[in-house]
C-alpha positions in Angstrom: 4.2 8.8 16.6 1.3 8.6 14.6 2.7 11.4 12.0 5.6 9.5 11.7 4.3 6.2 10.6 1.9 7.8 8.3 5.1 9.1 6.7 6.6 5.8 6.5 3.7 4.8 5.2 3.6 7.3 2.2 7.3 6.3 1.4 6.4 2.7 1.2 3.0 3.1 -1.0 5.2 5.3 -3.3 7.7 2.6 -3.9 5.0 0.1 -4.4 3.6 2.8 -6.9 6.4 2.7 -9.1 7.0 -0.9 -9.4 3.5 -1.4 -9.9 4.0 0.9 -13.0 7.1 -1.0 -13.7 4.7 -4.1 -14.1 2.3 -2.3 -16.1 4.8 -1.1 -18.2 6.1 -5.0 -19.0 9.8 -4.1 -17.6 8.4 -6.1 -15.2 6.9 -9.4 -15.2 3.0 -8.7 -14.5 2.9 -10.8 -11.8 4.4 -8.4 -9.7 1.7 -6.0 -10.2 -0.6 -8.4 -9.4 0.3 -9.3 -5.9 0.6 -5.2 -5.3 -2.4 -5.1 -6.1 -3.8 -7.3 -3.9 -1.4 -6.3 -1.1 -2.9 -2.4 -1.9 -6.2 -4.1 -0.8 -5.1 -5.2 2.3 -3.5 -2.1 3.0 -6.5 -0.4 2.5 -8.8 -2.8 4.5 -6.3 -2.8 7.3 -5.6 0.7 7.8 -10.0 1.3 7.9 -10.1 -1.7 10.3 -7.5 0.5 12.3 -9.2 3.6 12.2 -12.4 2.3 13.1 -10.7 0.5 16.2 -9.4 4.1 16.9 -12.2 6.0 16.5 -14.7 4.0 19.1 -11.6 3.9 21.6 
């Protein structure tokens, strides 16, 4: 289970990727990179809240 929704995981950070780059790129509006950004950030601060959780469980 675990495998599998680090997969998903990969597929949805790769996406993100790409339109991030989109926005960077100014095909599109640089807003949208923006908020990836700050959702990357969450991402990130989630998924070490998570393993930290994990780890003393």
């Amino acid at each position: 289970m675990k495998k599998e929704h680090y997969r998903i995981l990969l597929i949805v950070v790769l996406a993100l990727a790409f339109i991030y780059t989109l926005g960077l790129a100014g095909i599109l509006p640089f807003a949208v990179s923006y908020y990836i950004t700050i959702l990357f950030i969450f991402l990130f601060l989630f998924l070490r809240w998570e393993s930290r959780l994990n780890r003393n469980a």
